[in-house]
Every structure is written in C-alpha cells, then in structure tokens.
C-alpha positions as CSV (number, residue, x, y, z in Angstrom):
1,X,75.9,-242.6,-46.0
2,X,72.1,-243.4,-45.2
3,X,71.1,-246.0,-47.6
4,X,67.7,-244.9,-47.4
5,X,69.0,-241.9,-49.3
6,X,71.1,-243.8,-52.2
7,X,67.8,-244.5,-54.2
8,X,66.6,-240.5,-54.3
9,X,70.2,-239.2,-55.3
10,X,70.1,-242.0,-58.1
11,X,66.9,-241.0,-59.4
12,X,68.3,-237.5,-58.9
13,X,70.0,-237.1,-62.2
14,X,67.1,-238.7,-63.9
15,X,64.1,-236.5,-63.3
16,X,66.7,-234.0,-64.0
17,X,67.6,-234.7,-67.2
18,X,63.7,-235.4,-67.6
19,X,63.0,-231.7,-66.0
20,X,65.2,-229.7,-68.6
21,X,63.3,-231.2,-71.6
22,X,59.9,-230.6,-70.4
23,X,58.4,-227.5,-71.0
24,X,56.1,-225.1,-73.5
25,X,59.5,-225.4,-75.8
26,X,60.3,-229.1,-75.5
27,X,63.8,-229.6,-75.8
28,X,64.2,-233.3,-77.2
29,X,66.7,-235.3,-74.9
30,X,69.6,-236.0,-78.1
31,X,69.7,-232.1,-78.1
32,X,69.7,-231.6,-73.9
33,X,72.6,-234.2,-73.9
34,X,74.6,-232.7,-76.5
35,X,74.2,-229.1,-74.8
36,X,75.7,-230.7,-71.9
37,X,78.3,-232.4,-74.0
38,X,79.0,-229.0,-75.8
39,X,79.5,-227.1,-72.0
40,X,81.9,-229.8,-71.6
41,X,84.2,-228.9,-74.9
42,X,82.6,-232.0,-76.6
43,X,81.3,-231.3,-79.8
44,X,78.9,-233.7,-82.1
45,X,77.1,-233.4,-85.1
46,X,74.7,-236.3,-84.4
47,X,73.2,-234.0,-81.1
48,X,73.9,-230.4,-82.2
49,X,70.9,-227.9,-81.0
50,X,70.1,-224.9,-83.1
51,X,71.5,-221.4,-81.6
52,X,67.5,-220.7,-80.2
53,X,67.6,-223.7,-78.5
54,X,70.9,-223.2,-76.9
55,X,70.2,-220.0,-75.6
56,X,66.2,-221.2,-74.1
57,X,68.1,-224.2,-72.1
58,X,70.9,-222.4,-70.7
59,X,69.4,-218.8,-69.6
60,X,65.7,-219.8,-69.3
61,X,65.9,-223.8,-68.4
62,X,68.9,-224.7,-66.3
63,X,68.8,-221.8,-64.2
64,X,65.1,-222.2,-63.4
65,X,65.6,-226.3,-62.5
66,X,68.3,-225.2,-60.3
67,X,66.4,-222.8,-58.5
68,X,63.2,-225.2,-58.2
69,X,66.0,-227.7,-56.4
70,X,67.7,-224.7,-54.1
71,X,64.4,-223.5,-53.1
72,X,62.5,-226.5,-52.5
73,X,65.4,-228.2,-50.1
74,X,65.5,-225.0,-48.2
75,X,62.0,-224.4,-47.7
76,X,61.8,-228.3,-47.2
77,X,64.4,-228.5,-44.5
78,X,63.4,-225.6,-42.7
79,X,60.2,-227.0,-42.1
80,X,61.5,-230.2,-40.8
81,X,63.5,-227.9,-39.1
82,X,60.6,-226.2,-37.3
83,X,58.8,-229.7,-37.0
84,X,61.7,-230.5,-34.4
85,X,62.0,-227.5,-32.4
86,X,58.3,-226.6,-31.9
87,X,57.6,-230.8,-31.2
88,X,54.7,-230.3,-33.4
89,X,54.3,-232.2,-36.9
90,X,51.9,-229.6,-38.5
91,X,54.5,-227.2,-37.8
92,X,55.3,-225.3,-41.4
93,X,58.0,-223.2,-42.3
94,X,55.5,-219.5,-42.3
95,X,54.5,-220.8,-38.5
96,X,56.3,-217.6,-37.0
97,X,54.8,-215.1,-40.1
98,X,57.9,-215.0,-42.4
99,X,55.2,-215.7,-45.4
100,X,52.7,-213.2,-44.2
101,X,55.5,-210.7,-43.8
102,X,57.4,-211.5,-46.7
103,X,53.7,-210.9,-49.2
104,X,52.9,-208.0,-47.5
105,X,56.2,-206.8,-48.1
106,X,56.1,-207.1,-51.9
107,X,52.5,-205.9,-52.0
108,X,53.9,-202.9,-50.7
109,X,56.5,-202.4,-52.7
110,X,54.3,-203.4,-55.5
111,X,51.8,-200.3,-54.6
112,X,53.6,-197.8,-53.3
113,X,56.9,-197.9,-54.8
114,X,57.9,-199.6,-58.2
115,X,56.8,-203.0,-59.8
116,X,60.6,-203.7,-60.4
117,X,61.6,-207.1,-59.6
118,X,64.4,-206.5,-57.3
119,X,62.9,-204.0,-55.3
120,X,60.1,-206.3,-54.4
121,X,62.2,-209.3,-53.3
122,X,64.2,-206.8,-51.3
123,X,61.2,-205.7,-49.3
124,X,60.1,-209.2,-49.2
125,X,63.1,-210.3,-48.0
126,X,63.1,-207.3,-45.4
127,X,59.5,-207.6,-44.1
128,X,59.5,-211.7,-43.7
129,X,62.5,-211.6,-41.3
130,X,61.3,-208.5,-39.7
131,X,57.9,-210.6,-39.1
132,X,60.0,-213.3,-37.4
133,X,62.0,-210.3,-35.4
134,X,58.5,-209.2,-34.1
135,X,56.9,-212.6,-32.8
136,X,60.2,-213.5,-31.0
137,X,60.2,-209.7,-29.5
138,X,56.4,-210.2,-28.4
139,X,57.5,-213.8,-27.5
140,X,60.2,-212.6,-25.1
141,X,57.9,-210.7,-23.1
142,X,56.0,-213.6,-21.7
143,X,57.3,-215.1,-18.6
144,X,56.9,-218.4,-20.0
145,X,59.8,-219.6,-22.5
146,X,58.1,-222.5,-23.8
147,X,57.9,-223.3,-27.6
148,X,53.7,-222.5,-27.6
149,X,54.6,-219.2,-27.0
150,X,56.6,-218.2,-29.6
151,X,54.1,-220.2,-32.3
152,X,51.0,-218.2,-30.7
153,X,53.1,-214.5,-31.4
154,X,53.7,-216.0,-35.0
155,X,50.1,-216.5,-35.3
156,X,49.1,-213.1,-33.9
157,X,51.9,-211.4,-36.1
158,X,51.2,-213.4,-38.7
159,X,47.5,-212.1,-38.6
160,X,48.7,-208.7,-38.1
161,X,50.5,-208.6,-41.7
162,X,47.7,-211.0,-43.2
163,X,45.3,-208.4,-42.5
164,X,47.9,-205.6,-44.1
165,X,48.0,-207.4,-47.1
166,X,44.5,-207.8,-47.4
167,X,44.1,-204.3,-47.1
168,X,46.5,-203.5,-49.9
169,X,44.9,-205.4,-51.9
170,X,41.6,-203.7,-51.4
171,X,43.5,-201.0,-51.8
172,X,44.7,-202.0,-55.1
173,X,44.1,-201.1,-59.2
174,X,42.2,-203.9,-60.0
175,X,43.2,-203.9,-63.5
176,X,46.8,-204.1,-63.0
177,X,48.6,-203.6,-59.3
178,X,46.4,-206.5,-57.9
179,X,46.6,-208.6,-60.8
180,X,50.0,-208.7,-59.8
181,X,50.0,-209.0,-55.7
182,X,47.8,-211.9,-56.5
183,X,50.3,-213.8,-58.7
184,X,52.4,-213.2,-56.6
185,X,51.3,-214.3,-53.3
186,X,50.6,-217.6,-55.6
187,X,54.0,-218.1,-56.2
188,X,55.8,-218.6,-59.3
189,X,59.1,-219.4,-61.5
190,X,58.4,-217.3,-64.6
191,X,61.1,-214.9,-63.7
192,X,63.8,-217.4,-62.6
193,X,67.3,-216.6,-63.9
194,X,71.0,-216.8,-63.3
195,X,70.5,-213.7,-61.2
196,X,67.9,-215.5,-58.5
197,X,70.0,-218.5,-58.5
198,X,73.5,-216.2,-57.2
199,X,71.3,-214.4,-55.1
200,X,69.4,-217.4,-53.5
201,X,72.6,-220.0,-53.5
202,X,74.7,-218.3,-50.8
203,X,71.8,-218.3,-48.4
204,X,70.0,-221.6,-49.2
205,X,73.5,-223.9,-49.5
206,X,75.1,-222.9,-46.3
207,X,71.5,-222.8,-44.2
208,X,71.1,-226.3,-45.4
209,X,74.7,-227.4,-45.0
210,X,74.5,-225.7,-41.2
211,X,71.4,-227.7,-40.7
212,X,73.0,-231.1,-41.4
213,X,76.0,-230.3,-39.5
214,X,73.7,-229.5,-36.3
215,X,71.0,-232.3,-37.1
216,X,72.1,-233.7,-34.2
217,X,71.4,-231.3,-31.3
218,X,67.7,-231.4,-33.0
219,X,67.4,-234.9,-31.6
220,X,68.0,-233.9,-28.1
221,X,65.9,-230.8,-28.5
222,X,63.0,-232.5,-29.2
223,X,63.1,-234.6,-26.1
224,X,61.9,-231.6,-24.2
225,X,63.6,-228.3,-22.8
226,X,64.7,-230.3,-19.6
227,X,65.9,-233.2,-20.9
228,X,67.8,-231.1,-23.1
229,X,69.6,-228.9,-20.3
230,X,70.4,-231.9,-18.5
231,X,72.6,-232.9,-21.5
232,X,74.4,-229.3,-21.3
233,X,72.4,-227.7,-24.1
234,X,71.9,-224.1,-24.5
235,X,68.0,-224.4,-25.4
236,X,67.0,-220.7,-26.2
237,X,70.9,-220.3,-27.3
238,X,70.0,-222.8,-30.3
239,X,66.7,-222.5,-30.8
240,X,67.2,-219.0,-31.9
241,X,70.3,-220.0,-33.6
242,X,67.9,-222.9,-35.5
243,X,65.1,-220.4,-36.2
244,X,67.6,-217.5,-37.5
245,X,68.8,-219.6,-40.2
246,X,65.4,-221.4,-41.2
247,X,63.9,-218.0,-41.7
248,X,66.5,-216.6,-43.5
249,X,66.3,-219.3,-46.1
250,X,61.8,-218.9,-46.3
251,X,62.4,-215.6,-46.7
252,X,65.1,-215.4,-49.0
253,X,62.8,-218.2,-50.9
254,X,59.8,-216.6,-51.1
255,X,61.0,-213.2,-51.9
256,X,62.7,-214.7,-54.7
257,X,59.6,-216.5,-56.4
258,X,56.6,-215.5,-54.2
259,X,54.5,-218.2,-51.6
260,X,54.8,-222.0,-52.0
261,X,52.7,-223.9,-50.2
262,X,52.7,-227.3,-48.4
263,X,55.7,-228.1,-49.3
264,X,57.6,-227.1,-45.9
265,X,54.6,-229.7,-44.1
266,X,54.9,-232.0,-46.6
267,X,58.2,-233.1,-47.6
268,X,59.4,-233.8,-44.1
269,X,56.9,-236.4,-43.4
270,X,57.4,-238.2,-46.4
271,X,61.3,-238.0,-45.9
272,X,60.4,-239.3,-42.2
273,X,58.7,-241.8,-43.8
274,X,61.3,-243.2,-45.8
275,X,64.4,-242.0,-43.2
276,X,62.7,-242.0,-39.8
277,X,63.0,-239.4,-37.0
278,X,66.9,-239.7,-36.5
279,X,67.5,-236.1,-37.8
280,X,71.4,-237.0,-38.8
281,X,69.3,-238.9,-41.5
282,X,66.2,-237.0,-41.6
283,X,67.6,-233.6,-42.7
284,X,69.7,-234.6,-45.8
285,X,67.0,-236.5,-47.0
286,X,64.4,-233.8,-46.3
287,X,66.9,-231.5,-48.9
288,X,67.2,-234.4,-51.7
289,X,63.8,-234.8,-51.5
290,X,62.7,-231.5,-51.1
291,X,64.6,-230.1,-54.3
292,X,63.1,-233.5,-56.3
293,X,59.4,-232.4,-55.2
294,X,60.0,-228.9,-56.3
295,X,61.7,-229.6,-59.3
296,X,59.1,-232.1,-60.7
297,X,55.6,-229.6,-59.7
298,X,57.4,-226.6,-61.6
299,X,57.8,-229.0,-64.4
300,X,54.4,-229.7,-64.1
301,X,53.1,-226.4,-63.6
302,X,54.9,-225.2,-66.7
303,X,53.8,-227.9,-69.0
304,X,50.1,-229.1,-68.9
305,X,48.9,-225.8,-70.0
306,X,49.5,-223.1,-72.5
307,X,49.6,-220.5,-69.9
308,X,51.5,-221.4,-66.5
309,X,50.5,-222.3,-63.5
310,X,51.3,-220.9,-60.0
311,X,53.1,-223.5,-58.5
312,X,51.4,-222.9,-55.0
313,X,48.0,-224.4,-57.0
314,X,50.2,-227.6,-58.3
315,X,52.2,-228.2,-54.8
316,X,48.7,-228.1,-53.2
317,X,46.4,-230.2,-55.7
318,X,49.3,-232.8,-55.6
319,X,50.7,-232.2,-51.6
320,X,47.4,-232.2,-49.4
321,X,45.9,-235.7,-50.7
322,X,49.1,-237.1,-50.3
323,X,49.9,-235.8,-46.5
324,X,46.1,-237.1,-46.5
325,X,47.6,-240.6,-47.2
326,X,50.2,-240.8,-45.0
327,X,48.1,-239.9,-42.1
328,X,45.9,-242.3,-42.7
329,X,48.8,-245.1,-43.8
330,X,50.3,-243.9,-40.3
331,X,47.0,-244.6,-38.3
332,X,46.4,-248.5,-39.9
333,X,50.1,-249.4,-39.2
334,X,49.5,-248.0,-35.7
335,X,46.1,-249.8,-35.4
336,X,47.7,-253.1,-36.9
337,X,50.7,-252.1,-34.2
C-alpha cells in the first residue's frame, strides 16, 4: 500500500464521523455513535437518539455523506484521468462538454417536459455523454489523431450546448423554471437520498475501481503516442476506452446533483502533490482524497448559513486560491531547484 495514502484513509473515518453531525439539525456525536451502535444490534441507554433524530441521520444524513464521497472520487479521478491522457494539467473533467451537455440537458427537460427529478437526471445523463459522442465524432474527422484535437471539438461542442442553455434560459419563466435551471447548473446535495446513492454507486465504484486497475498504462500514455506504440499499446484503443469510462462517471455525477466545479482540476494536483505522478499511486489517492474534499465543502455548504449553499460557490471560494498556492509553491521549489 502507498504510505503516502495511510494518513488520508486514517483521517477518513474522522471527518466522517465529524460530517454526519454537522448540519442545520446538529446531531451531537453520543447520539451519531449510538445510531451506529444501534445499526449494529447494540443497544444503550447512555447514547439513545429520539425517533426524529434517527430517521434525519439515516434517510437524510448518511445517504447524503456517502454520495458527497462517491461523487467527489469519481469526478476527482476522472480528471486526473484526463490530466494524463490529454498531457495537459488544466485539463478538467467537462474538457470534452460532458458539463455543458449534461445542464443543457436538464434545462430542457426542466422547460419542456416536467420538473420531476428523475426525468431531469435522465436527460442529463443522456445529453452529457451524447456531448462527448459528438466531439469524438467531429474529432474523427480530422486527419490528425492527436490529443489537441479531440480537446478543441470539446470546446467547440461544448460552446455549442453552452450557447443552448443560455438560450433556455432566456427562454425561461423567470419566476419559477429559471429559478430552478440556475440552481441547478450551481450544483447541489439538497435532494440526495438512498435512491441517488443506488443509482450513482454502480457507475462511480467500478469506473474508479477500472481506473486503478489500468493506472498503469496511463504512465506509458503520457510519454507520448510514439513512445507508447513502441511499448505495444493500442493508443486510440485505450484512450477511448479511458474517456468512455471517465465520462460516464461526470455525467452520471452531475445529472445526479447538478455542476461541481474545480474539483476535477483541483484534487489531482494536490493528490500529485502528496503521491507524485506514478499513477499506480496517483489514482487511489486522487479517489480518497477526492471523496474527503467533497465530503467536508457539502458539510460546509450546508452549515454556515440558514439557507444552503450551492456547493459549486463553496468548492470554488475554497479550490481556486488553493490551486493558486500550489502553483506558486510549485514555481519557488522549481526556482530554489
């Protein structure tokens, strides 16, 4: 195991246990250890949690923690994911338009169809990968295969659906269907349940798991397409392969809880900080750290105010000074160097 990774799995259970009391109903930590205790058969008097309290923590609580974790290691690792194959460290996870895709898919079905919540993750879901599907169609028709162009049809079709969601919103009933397109491109937890977690876990857990199994290949990859054929790797064979599953798990992220920014740009360069660029370690701690990040700006985002915050605002006021420090960290050890 990477021992650069022992200290984040210990603090793991910590700032979880820290995550399920905080919140507008602050569960004190006697009564979140004897609901554990309880799931467990263990009963006792000295931590027993009144029946309201029970049912806040276990269908409100624990099911939104565990989906901050899920989401934020597979948004997290897809961008680390990206940063590899495109050999570009401001490469994010919504590089090839899954994002822009994926909001104008639920500002669609937010206008034309019905405000229900599954309806719009399922269009999200739809439009982000079909966003993907696009810039790798437009891609394919250039005779050069390199990475570049592949990111410059994600920009154009990212642009293309940018500029459809802007014109929704235009579009929109100020006083109630934009309302809601704009809270939801801002991304948010407030509807986190049992129901997101089944439906995000079986893509999120094996993308991730698939991504630490083939960490290695990345290595190679990034050395450059030649380099990499020499070695008897199938370049466009895994980079689609690599991209497939990355997008799968955005999209099936942000349909589930709407946009969340920087944290597919930031979290890998931190975890390369602490790890290095040796994806076999990079990747797993990408995930670990990924799911803490997430984990602690929901907690934050639902507890400083009254009314919550979209966590896009708290990833962003906390993520973009940070990156800020580690470029310039990374520029005096180079100087000193």
């Amino acid at each position: 195991m990477n021992k650069n990774l022992i200290i984040p799995c210990l603090f793991f259970p910590v700032i979880l246990f820290i995550c399920l009391c905080l919140g507008r109903y602050p569960i004190y930590s006697g009564h979140v250890a004897g609901l554990v205790l309880s799931s467990l058969g263990i009963k006792s008097q000295l931590f027993d949690a009144p029946q309201d309290m029970m049912m806040i923590f276990w269908n409100i609580r624990v099911p939104r923690v565990i989906l901050s974790i899920l989401i934020g290691a597979g948004i997290s690792t897809a961008g680390a994911v990206f940063q590899a194959l495109f050999r570009n460290p401001l490469a994010a996870p919504d590089i090839l338009g899954v994002t822009a895709g994926s909001g104008f898919g639920a500002a669609l079905a937010i206008m034309f169809l019905t405000p229900a919540a599954f309806v719009i993750q399922a269009n999200a879901f739809v439009f982000g990968t079909m966003a993907v599907t696009l810039a790798y169609i437009l891609a394919s028709m250039s005779r050069d295969s390199s990475p570049s162009v592949l990111v410059i049809s994600g920009i154009v079709i990212s642009a293309i659906f940018q500029a459809g969601l802007s014109f929704i919103m235009y579009m929109a009933n100020p006083y109630d269907q934009l309302a809601q397109i704009v809270f939801w491109t801002m991304g948010s937890f407030n509807t986190a349940s049992w129901i997101k977690v089944q439906g995000t876990a079986p893509v999120l857990l094996p993308g991730i798991l698939l991504m630490v199994v083939f960490s290695w290949r990345l290595n190679i990859m990034t050395q450059g397409e030649e380099d990499a054929m020499s070695m008897g790797i199938h370049v466009k064979r895994w980079r689609i392969f690599y991209v497939l599953v990355s997008t799968l798990m955005v999209a099936c992220s942000v349909a589930a809880v709407g946009n969340v920014a920087w944290i597919g740009l930031i979290v890998p360069h931190i975890a390369r900080f602490l790890a290095g660029s040796e994806h076999r370690r990079l990747i797993p701690m990408t995930a670990v750290l990924g799911g803490l990040f997430l984990m602690i700006m929901d907690s934050v985002a639902r507890s400083v105010m009254l009314s919550e915050i979209p966590i896009s605002i708290v990833t962003s006021i906390f993520g973009a000074p940070f990156l800020g420090y580690l470029v310039v960290t990374a520029g005096k050890t180079r100087g000193a160097a």
